[in-house]
C-alpha positions in Angstrom: 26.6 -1.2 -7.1 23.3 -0.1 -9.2 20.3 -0.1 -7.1 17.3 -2.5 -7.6 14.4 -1.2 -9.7 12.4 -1.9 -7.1 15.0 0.1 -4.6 14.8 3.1 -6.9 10.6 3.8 -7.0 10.1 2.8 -3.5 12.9 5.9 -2.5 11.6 7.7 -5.2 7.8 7.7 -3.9 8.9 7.8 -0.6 11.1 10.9 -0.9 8.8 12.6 -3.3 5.5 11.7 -1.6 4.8 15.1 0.3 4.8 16.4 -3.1 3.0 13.8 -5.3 -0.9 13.5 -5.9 -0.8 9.4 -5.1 -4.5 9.2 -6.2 -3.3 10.6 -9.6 -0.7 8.1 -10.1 -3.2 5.4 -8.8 -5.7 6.8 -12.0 -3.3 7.1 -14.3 -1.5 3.4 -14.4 -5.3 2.0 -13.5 -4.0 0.6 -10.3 -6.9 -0.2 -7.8 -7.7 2.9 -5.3 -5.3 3.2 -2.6 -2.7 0.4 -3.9 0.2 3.0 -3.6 -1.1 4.8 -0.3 -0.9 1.3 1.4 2.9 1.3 0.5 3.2 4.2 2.9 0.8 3.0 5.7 2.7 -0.5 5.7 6.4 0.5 4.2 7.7 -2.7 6.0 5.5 -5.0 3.7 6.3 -5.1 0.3 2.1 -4.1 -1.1 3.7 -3.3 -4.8 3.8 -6.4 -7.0 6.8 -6.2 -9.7 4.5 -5.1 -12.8 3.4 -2.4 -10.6 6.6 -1.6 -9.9 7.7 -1.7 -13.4 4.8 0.5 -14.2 5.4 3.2 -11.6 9.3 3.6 -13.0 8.3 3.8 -16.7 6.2 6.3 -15.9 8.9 8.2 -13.7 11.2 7.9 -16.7 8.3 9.0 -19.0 7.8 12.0 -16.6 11.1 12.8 -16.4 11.5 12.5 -20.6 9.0 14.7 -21.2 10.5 17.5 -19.0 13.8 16.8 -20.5 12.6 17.1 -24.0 10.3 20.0 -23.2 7.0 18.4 -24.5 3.9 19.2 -22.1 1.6 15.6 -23.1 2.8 12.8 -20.7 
């Protein structure tokens, strides 16, 4: 069974967050500061809305384009 959307970031930032620059991400989608480091501090309450959500993966997929494709702008 395909995992949620939603199931796919929250293990992706979760796994991946000891290496990722959250404040970054935050910048970069224009989410509010701190939306995505309250994820962490309350993983049992959902914090991320679904557009948020759908923002964070197209810009995992984007990330992960660009390295695939070999093109440096993100």
């Amino acid at each position: 069974m395909k995992k949620s959307k939603r199931a796919r970031v929250e293990k992706w930032l979760t796994v991946n967050k000891n290496i990722l620059k959250i404040a970054v991400i935050e910048r970069r989608l224009g989410f509010s500061r701190g939306r995505i480091a309250k994820f962490f501090k309350e993983k049992d309450k959902r914090k991320l809305t679904t557009q948020e959500i759908n923002e964070i993966d197209q810009l995992i997929h984007t990330i992960c384009d660009s390295y695939d494709n070999g093109t440096k702008n993100i």
